[in-house]
Biopython code that builds the backbone (N, CA, C, O; Angstrom):
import numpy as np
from Bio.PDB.StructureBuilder import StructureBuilder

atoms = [
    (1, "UNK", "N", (-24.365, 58.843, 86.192)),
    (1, "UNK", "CA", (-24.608, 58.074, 87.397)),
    (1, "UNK", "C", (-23.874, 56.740, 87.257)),
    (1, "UNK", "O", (-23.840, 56.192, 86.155)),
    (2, "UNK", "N", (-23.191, 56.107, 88.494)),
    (2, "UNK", "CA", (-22.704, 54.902, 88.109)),
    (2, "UNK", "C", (-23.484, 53.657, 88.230)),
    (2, "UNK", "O", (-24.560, 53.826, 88.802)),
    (3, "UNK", "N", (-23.251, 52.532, 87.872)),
    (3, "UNK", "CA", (-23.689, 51.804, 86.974)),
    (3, "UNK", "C", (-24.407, 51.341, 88.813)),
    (3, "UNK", "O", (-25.500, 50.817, 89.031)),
    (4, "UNK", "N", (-23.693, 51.624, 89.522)),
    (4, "UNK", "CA", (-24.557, 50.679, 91.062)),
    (4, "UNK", "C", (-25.186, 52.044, 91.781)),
    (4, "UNK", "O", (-25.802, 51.823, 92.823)),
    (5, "UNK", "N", (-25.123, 53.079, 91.453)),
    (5, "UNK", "CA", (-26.339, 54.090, 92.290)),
    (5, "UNK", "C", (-27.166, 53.790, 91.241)),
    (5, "UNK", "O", (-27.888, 53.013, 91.867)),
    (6, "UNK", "N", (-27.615, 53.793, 90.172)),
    (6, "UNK", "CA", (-28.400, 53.105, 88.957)),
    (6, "UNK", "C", (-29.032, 51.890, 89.393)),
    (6, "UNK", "O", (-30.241, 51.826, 89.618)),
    (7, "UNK", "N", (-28.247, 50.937, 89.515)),
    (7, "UNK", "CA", (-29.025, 49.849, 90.635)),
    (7, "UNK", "C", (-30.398, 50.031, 91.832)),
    (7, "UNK", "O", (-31.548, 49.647, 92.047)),
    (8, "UNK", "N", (-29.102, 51.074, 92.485)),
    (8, "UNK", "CA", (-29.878, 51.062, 94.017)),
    (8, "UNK", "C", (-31.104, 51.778, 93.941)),
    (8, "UNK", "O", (-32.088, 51.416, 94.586)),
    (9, "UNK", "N", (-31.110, 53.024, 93.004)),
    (9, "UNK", "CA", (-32.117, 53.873, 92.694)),
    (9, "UNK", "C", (-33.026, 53.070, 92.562)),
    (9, "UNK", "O", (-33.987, 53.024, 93.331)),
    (10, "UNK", "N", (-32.770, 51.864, 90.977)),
    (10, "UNK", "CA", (-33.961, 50.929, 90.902)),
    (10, "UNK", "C", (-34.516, 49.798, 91.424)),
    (10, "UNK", "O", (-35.634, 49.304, 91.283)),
    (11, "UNK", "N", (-33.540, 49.462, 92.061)),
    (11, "UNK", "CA", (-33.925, 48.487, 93.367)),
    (11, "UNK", "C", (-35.100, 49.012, 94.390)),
    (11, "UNK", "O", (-36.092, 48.330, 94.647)),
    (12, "UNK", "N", (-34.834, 50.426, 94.984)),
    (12, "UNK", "CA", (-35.684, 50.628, 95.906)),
    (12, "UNK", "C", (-37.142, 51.365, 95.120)),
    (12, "UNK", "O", (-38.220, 51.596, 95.668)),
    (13, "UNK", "N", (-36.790, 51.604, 93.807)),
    (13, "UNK", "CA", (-38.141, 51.984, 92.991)),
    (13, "UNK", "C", (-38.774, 50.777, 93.151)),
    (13, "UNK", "O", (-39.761, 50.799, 93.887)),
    (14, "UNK", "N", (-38.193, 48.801, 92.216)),
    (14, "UNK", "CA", (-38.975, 48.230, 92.308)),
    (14, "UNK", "C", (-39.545, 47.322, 93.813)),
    (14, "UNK", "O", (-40.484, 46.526, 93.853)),
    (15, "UNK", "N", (-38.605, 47.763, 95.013)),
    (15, "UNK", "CA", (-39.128, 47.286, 96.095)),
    (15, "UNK", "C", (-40.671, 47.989, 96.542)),
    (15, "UNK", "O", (-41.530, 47.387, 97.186)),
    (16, "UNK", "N", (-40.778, 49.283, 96.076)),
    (16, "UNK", "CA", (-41.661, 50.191, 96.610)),
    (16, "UNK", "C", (-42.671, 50.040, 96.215)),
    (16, "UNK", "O", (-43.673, 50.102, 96.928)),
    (17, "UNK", "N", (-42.691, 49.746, 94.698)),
    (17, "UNK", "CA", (-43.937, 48.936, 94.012)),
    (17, "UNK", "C", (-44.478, 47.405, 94.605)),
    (17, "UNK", "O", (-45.613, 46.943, 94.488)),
    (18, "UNK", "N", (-43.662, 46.975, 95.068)),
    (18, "UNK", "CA", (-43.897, 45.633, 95.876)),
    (18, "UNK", "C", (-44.688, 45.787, 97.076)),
    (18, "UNK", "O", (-45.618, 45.156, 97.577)),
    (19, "UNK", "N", (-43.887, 47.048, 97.447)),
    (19, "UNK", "CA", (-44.807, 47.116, 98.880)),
    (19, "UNK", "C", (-45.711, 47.970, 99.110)),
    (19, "UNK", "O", (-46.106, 48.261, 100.238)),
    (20, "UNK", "N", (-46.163, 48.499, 97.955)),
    (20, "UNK", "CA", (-47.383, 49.038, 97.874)),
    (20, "UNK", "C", (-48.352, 48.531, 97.481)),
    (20, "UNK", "O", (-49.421, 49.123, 97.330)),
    (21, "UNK", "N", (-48.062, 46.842, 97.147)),
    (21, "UNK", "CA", (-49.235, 46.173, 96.319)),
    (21, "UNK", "C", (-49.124, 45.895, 95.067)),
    (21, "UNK", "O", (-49.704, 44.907, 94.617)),
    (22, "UNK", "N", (-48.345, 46.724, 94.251)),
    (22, "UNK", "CA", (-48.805, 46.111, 92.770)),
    (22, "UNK", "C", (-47.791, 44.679, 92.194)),
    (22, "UNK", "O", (-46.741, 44.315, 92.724)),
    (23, "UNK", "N", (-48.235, 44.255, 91.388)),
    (23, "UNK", "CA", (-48.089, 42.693, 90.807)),
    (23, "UNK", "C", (-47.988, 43.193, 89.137)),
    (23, "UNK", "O", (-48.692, 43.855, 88.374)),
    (24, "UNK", "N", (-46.801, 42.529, 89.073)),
    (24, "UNK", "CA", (-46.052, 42.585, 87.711)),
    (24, "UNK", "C", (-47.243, 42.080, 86.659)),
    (24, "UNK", "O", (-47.726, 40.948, 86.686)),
    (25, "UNK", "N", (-47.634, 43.166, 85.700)),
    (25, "UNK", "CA", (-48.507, 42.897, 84.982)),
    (25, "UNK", "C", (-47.957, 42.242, 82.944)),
    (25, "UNK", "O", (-48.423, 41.386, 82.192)),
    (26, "UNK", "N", (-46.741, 43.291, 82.827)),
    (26, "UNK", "CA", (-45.829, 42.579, 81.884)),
    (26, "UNK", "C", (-44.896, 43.522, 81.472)),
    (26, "UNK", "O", (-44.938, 44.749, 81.562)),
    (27, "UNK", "N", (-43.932, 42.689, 80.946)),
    (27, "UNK", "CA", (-42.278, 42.817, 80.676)),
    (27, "UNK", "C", (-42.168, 43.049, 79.250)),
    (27, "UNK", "O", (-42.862, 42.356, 78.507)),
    (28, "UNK", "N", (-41.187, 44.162, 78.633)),
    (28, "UNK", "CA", (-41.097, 44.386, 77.662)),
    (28, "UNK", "C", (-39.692, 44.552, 77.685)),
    (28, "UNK", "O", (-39.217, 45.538, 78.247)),
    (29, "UNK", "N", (-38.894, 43.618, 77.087)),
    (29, "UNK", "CA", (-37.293, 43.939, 77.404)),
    (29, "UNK", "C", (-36.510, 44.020, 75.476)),
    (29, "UNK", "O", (-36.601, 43.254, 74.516)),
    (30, "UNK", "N", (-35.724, 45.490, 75.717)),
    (30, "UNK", "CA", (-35.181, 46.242, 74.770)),
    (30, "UNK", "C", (-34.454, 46.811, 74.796)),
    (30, "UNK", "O", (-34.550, 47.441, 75.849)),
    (31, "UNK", "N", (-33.089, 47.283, 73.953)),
    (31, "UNK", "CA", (-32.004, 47.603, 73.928)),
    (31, "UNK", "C", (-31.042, 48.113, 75.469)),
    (31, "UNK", "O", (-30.021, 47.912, 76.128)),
    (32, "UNK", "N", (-32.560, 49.062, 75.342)),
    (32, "UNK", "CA", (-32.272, 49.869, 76.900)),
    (32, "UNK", "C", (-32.304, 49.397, 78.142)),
    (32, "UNK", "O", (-31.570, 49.959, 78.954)),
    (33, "UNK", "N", (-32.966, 48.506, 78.503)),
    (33, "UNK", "CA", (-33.032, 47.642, 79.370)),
    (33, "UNK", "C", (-34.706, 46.857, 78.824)),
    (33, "UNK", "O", (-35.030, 46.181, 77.848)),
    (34, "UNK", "N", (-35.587, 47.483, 80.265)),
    (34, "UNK", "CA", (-36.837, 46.743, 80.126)),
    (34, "UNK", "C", (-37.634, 47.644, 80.822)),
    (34, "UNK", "O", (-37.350, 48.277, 81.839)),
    (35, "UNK", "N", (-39.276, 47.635, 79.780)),
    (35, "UNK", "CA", (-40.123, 48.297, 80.328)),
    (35, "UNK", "C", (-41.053, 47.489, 81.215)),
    (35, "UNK", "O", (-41.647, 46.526, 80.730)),
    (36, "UNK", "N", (-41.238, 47.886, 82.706)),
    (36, "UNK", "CA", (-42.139, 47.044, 83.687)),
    (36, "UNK", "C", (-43.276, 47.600, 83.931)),
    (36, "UNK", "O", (-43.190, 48.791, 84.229)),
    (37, "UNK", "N", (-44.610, 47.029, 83.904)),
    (37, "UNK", "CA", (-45.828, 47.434, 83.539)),
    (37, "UNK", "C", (-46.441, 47.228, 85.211)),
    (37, "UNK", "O", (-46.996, 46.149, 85.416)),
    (38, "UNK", "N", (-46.398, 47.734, 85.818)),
    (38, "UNK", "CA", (-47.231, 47.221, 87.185)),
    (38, "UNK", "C", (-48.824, 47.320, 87.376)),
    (38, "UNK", "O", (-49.349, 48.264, 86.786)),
    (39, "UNK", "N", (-49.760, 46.382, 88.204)),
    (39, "UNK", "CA", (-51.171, 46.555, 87.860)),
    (39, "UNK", "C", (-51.216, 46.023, 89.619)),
    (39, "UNK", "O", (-50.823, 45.006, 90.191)),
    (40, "UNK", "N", (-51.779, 47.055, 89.996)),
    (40, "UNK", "CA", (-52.217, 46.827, 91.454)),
    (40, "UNK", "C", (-53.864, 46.113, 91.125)),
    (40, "UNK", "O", (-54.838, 46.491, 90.473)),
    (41, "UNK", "N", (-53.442, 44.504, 92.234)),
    (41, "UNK", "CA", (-54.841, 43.794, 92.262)),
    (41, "UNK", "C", (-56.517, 44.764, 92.987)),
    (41, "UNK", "O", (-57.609, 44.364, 92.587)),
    (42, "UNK", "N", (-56.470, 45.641, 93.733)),
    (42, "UNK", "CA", (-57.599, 46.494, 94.104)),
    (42, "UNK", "C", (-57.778, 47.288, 93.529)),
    (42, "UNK", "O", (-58.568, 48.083, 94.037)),
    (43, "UNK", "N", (-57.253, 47.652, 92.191)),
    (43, "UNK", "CA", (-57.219, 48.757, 91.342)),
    (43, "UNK", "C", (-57.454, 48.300, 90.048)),
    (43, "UNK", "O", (-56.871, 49.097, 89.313)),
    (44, "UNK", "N", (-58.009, 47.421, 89.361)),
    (44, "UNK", "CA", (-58.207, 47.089, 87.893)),
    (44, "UNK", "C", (-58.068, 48.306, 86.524)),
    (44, "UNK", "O", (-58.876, 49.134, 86.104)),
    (45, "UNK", "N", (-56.642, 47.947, 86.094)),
    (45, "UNK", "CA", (-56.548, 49.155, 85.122)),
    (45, "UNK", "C", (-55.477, 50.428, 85.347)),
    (45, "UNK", "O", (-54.987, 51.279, 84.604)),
    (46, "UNK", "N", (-55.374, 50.075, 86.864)),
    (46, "UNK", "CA", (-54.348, 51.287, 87.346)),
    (46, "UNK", "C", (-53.099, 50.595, 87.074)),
    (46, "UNK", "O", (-52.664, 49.574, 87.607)),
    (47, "UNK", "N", (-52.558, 51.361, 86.098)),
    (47, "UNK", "CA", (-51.142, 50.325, 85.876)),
    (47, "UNK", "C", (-50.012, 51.815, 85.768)),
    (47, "UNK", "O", (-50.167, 53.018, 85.556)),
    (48, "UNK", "N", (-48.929, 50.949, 86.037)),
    (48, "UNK", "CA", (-47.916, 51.978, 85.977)),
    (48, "UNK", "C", (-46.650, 51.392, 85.582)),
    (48, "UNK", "O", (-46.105, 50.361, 85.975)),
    (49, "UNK", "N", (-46.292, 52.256, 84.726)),
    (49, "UNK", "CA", (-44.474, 52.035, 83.811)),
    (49, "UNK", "C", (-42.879, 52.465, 84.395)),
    (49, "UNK", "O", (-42.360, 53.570, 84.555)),
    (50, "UNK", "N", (-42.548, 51.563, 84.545)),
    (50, "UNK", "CA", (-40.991, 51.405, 84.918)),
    (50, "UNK", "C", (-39.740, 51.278, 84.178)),
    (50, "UNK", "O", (-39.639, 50.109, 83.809)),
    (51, "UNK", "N", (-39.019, 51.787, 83.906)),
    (51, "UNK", "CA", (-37.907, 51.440, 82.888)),
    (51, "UNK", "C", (-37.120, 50.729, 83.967)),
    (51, "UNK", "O", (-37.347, 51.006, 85.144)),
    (52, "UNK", "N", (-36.094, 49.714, 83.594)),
    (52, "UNK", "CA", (-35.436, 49.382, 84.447)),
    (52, "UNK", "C", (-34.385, 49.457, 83.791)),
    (52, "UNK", "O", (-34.734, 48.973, 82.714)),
    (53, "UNK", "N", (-33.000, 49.817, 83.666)),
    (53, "UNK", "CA", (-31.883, 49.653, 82.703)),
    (53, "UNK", "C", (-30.617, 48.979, 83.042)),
    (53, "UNK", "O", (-29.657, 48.993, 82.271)),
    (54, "UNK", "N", (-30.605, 48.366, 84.231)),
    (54, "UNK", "CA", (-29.525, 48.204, 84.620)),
    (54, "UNK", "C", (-29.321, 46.568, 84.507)),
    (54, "UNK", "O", (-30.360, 45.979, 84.809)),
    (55, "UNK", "N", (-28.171, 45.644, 84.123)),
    (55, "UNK", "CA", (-28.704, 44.153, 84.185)),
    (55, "UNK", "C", (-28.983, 43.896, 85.926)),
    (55, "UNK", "O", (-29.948, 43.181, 86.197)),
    (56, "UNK", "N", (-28.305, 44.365, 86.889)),
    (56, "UNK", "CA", (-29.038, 44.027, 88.031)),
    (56, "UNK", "C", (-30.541, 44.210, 88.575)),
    (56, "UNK", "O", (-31.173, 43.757, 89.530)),
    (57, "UNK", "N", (-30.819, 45.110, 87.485)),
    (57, "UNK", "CA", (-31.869, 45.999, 88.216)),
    (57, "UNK", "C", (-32.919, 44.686, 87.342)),
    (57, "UNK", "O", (-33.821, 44.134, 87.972)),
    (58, "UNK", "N", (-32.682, 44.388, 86.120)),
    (58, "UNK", "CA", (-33.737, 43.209, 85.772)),
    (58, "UNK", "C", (-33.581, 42.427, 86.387)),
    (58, "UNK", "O", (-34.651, 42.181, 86.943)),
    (59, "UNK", "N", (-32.462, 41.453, 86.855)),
    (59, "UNK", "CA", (-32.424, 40.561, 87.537)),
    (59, "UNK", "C", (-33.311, 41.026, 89.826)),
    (59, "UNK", "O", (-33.602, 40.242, 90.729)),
    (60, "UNK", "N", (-33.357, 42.109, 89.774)),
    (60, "UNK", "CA", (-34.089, 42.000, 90.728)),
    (60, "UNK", "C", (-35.570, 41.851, 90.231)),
    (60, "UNK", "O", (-36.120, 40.855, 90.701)),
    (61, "UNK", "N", (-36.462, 42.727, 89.257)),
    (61, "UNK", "CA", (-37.300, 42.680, 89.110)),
    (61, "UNK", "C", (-38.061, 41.104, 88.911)),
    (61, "UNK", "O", (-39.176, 40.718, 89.262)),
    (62, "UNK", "N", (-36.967, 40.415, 88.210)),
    (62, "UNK", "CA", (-37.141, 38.997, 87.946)),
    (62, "UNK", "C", (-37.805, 37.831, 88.846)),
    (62, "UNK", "O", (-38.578, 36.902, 88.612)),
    (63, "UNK", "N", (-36.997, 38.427, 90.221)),
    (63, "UNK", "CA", (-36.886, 37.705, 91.394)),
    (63, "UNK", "C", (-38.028, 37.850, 91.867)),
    (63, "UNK", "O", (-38.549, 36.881, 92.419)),
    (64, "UNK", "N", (-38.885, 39.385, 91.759)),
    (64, "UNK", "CA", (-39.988, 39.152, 92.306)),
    (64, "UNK", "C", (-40.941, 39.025, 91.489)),
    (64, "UNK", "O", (-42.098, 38.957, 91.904)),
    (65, "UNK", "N", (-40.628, 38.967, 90.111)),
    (65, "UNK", "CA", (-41.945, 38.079, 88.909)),
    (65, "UNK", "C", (-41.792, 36.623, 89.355)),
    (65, "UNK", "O", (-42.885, 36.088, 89.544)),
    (66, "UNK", "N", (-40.454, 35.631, 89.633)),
    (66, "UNK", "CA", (-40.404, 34.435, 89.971)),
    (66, "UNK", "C", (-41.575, 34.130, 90.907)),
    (66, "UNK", "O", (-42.393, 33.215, 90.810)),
    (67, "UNK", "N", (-41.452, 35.413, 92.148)),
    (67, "UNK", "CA", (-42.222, 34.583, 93.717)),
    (67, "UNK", "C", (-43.537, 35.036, 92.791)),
    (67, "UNK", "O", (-44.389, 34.180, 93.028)),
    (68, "UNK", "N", (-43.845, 35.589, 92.249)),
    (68, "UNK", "CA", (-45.108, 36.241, 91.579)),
    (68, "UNK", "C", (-45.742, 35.032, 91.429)),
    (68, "UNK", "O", (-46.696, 34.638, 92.100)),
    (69, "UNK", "N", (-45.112, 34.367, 90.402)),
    (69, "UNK", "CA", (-45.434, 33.194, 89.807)),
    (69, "UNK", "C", (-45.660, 32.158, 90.440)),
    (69, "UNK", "O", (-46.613, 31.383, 90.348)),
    (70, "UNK", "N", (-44.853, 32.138, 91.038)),
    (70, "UNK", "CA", (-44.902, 30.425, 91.986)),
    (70, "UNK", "C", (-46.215, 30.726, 93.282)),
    (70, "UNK", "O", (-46.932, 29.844, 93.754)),
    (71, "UNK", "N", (-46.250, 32.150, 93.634)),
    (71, "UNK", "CA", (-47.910, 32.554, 93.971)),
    (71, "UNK", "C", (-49.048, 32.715, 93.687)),
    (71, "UNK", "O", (-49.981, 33.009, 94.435)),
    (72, "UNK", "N", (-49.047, 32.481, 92.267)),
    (72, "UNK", "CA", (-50.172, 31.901, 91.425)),
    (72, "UNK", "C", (-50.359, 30.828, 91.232)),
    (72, "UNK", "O", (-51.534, 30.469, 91.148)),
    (73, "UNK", "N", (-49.082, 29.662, 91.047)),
    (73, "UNK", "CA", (-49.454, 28.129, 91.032)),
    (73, "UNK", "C", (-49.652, 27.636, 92.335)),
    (73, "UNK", "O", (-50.020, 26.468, 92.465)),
    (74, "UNK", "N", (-49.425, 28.489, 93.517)),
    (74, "UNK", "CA", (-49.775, 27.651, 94.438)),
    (74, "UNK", "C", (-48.526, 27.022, 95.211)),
    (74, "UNK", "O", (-48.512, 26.308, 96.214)),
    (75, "UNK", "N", (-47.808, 27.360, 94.670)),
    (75, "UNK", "CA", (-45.973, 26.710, 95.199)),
    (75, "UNK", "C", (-45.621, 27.092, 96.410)),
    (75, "UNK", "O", (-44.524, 26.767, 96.866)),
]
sb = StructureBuilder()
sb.init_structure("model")
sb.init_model(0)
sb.init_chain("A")
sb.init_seg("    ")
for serial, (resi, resn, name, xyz) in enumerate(atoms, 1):
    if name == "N":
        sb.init_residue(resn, " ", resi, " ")
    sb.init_atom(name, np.array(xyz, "f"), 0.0, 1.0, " ", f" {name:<3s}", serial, name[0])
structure = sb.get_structure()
């Protein structure tokens, strides 16, 4: 697969998790890329695993741990 259908695949994986609710619970980043842990807030415990491998594909996930964050301080 090339390196941007690889992207897009995981782009619209981690948009889908977004818009289903769940909130980045934690990041494990390794050779391969990075493992993304998702934990939907009405669901305590329901978590679910993402590989992401692509450097775009972290840098999206990033973007929405950033707003994550700045939606917890209140920003």
């Amino acid at each position: 697969m090339l390196e941007n259908e690889a992207f897009e695949a995981e782009k619209v994986a981690i948009e889908r998790m977004v818009a289903l609710g769940y909130r980045i619970y934690s990041v494990q980043e390794h050779l391969e890329g990075a493992s993304v842990v998702w934990e939907h807030p009405d669901h305590p415990g329901e978590m679910k695993e993402q590989h992401v491998g692509t450097a775009s594909g972290r840098k999206w996930f990033v973007h929405f741990l950033i707003r994550q964050l700045q939606e917890q301080r209140g920003a």
